[in-house]
C-alpha positions as CSV (number, residue, x, y, z in Angstrom):
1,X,0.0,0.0,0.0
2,X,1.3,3.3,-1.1
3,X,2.3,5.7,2.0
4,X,-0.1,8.4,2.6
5,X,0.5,11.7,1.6
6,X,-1.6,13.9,3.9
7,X,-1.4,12.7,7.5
8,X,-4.3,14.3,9.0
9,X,-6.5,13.1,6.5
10,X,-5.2,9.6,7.0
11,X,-5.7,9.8,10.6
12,X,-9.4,10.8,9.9
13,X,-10.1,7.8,7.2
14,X,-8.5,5.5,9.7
15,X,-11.3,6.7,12.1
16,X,-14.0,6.5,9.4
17,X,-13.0,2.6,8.5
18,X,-13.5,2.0,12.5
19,X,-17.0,1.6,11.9
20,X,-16.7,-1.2,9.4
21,X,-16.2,-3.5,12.0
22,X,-18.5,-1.3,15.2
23,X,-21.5,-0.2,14.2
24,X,-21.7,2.9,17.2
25,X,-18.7,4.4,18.4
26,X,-18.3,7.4,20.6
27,X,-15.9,10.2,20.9
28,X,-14.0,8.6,24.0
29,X,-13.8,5.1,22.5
30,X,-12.2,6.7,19.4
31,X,-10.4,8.7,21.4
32,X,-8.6,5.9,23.4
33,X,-8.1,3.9,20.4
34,X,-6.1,6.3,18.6
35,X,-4.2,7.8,21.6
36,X,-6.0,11.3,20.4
37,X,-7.4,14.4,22.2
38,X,-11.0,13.6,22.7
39,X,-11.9,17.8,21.1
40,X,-9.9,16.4,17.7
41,X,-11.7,13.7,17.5
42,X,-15.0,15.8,18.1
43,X,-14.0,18.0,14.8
44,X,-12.9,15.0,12.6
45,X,-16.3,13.0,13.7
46,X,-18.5,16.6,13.6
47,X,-17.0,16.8,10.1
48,X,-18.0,13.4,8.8
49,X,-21.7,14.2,10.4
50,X,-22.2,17.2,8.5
51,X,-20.8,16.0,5.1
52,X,-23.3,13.3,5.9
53,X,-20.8,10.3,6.2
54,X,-21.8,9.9,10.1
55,X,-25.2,10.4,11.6
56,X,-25.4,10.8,16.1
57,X,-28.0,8.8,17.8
58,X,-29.6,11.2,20.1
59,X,-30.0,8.6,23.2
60,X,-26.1,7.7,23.3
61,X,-24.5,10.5,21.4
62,X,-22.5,7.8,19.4
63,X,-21.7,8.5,15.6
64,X,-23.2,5.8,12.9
65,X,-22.3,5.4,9.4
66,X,-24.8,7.9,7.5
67,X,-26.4,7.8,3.9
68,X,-23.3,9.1,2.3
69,X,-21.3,6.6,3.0
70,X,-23.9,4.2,1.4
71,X,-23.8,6.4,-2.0
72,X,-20.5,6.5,-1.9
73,X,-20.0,2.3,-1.4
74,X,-22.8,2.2,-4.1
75,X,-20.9,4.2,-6.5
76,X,-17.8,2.0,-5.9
77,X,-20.4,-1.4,-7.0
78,X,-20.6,0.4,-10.1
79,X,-17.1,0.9,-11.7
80,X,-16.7,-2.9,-11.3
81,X,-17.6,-3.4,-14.9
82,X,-16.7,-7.3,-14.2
83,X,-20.1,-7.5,-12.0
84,X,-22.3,-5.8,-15.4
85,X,-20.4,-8.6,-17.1
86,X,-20.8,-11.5,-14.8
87,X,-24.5,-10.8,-13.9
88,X,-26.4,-12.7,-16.8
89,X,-24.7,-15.9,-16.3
90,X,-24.6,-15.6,-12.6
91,X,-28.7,-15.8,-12.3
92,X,-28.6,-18.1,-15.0
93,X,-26.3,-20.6,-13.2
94,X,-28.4,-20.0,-10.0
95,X,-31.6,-20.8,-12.2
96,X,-29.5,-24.2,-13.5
97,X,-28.3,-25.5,-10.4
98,X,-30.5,-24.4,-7.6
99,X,-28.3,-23.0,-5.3
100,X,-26.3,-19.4,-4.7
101,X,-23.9,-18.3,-6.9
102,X,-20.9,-15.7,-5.8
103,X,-18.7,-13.4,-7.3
104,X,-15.7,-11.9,-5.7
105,X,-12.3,-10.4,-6.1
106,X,-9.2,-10.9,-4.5
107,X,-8.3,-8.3,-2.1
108,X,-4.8,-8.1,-0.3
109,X,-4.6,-10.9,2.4
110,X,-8.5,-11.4,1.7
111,X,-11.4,-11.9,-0.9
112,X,-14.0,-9.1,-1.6
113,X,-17.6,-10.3,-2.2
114,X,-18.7,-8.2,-5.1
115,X,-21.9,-9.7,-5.9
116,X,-24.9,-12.8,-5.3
117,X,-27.7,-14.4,-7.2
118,X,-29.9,-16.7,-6.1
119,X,-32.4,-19.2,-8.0
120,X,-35.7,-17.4,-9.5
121,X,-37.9,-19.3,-7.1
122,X,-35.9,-18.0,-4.2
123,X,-35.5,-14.4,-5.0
124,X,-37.5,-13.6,-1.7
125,X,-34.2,-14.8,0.3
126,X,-32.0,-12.4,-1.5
127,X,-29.4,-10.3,0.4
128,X,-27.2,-8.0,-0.7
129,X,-23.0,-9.2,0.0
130,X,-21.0,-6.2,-1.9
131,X,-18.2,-5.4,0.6
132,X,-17.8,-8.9,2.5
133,X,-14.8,-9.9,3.1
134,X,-13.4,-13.5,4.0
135,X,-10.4,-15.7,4.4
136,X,-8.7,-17.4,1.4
137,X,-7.6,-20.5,2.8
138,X,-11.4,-21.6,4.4
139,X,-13.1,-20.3,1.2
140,X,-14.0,-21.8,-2.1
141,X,-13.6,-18.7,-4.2
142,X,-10.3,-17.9,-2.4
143,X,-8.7,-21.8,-2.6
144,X,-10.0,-21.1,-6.4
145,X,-8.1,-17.6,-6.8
146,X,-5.0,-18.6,-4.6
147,X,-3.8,-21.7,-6.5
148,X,-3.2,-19.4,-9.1
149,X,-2.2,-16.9,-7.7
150,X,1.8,-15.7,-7.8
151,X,3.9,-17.9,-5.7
152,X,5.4,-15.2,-3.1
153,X,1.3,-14.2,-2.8
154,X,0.8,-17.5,-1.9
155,X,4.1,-17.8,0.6
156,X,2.4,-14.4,2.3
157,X,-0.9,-15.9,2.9
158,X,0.4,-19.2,3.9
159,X,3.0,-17.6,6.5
160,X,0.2,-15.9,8.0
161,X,-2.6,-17.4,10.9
162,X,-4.7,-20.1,8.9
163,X,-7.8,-19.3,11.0
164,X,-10.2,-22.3,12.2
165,X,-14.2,-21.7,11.3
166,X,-15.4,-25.5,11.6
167,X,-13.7,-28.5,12.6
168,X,-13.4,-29.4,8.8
169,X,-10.7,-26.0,8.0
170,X,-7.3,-26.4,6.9
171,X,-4.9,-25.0,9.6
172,X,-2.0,-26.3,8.4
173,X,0.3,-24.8,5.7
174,X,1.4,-28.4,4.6
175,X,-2.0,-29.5,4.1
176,X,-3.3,-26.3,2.3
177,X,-0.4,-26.4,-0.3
178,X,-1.9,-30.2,-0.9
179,X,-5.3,-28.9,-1.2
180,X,-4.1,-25.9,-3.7
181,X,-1.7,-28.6,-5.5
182,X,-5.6,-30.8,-5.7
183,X,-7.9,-27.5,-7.1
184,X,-5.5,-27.3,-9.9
185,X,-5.9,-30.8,-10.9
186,X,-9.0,-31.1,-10.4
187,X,-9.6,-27.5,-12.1
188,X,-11.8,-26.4,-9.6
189,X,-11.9,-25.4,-5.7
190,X,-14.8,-26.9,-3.0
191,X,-15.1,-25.5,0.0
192,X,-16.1,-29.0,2.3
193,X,-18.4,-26.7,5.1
194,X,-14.6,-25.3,5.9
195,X,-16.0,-21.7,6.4
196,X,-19.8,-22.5,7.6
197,X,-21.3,-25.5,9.1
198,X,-23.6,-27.4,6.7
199,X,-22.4,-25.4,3.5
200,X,-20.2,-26.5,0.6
201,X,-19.2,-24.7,-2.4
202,X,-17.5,-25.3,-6.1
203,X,-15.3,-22.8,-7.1
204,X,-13.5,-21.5,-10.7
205,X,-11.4,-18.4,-11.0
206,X,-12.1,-15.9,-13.9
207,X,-8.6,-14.7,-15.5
208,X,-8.5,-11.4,-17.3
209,X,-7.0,-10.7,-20.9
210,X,-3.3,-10.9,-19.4
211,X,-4.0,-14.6,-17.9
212,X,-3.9,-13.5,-14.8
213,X,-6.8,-14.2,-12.1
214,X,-9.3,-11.4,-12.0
215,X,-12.0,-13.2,-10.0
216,X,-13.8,-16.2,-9.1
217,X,-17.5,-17.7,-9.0
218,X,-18.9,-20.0,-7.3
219,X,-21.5,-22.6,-6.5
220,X,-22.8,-22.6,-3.0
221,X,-26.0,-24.4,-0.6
222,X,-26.3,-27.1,1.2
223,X,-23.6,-29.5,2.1
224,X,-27.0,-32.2,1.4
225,X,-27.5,-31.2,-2.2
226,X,-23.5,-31.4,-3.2
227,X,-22.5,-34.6,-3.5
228,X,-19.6,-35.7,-5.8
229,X,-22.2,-36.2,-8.5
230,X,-23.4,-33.0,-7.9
231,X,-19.9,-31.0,-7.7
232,X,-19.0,-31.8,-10.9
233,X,-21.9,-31.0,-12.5
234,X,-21.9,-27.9,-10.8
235,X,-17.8,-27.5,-11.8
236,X,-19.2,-27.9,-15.3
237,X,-21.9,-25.1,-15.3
238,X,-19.1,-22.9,-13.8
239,X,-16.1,-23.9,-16.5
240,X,-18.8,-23.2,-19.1
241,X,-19.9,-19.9,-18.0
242,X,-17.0,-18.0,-17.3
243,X,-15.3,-19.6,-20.8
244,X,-17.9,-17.0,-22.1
245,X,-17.3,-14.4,-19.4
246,X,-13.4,-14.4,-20.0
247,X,-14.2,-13.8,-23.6
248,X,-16.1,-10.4,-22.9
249,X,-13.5,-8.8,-20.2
């Protein structure tokens, strides 16, 4: 990451991305946090509020992201031309195999959710996912981007902490490199309920024009419907689609 330029405005982004992961924070919590006078603080989070990037909940006092800060993530959804490309064949694949499909991007040490469909009879369960963010190693769509990925990426994320979600993720570096070695083979990635109990996945990454991996898909539901049968037919749906994708990007 590029070093920052203008400190002070650093200092007050850092602040804003604080409410990524808590929804309410108030002017002392900041203030502790970031070893800062609480009445800076006050001006940087007064600032936010009035460009309308924080709103203040009257009972607490505590700042809240505001409607701006939804226009401006909105915005972002829209210069990812990939997700205007992908869309079509994402409800279609939904439609043909009955389960979720997902589309996401890699994203430094993690993946970046950009967008879901879900099958046409299910459309009342949709939810929108732009801006999640997950492990690679415990993931489908990341085990499907990382294998390809460049081998000192792959050395950083496997020198890093291999977190455990279920009893069924890969902790150990020896055992992921097997499991990336296996996706290639295989020419897919599956997710065995790794990240979530009771869920499985099939994965394939999208390459761009320089043959390098731009994205990934993949086929997600219940670890019931996906059995090897099932995973291969859904590998094929996937491998079909995103031929065609990889021809538009």
């Amino acid at each position: 990451m590029a070093e920052a330029k203008v400190k002070s405005l650093q200092k007050a982004l850092e602040i804003l991305n604080c409410f990524i992961e808590e929804p309410m924070l108030g002017v002392t919590e900041i203030s502790d946090k970031f070893g800062l006078y609480k009445s800076n603080v006050h001006n940087i989070l007064s600032t936010f509020k009035a460009m309308g990037y924080l709103e203040q909940d009257e009972a607490s006092g505590k700042y809240k992201l505001g409607v701006q800060a939804f226009n401006l993530g909105y915005a972002l959804k829209d210069t990812f031309s990939i997700i205007k490309i992908c869309l079509p064949f994402m409800q279609d694949m939904a439609n043909r195999s009955k389960q979720r499909v997902y589309l996401a991007i890699p994203y430094e040490r993690e993946i970046y959710y950009l967008e879901a469909t879900y099958p046409i009879e299910t459309v009342t369960l949709m939810r929108s996912v732009f801006g999640m963010k997950a492990d690679y190693h415990c993931t489908g769509l990341g085990k499907a981007m990382l294998a390809y990925m460049p081998p000192d990426f792959i050395s950083g994320i496997l020198s890093g902490r291999l977190h455990k979600y279920t009893d069924n993720t890969i902790t150990s570096t020896e055992e992921l490199k097997k499991e990336l070695d296996i996706t290639r083979q295989r020419g897919y990635a599956v997710d065995n309920m790794e990240h979530e109990f009771g869920i499985k996945c099939v994965s394939l990454p999208i390459r761009g024009t320089d043959g390098k991996v731009s994205a990934a898909l993949s086929i997600s539901g219940s670890s019931r419907y996906f059995t090897e049968e099932k995973i291969e037919e859904y590998a094929l749906i996937l491998k079909e689609d995103i031929l065609e994708i990889e021809k538009r990007l």
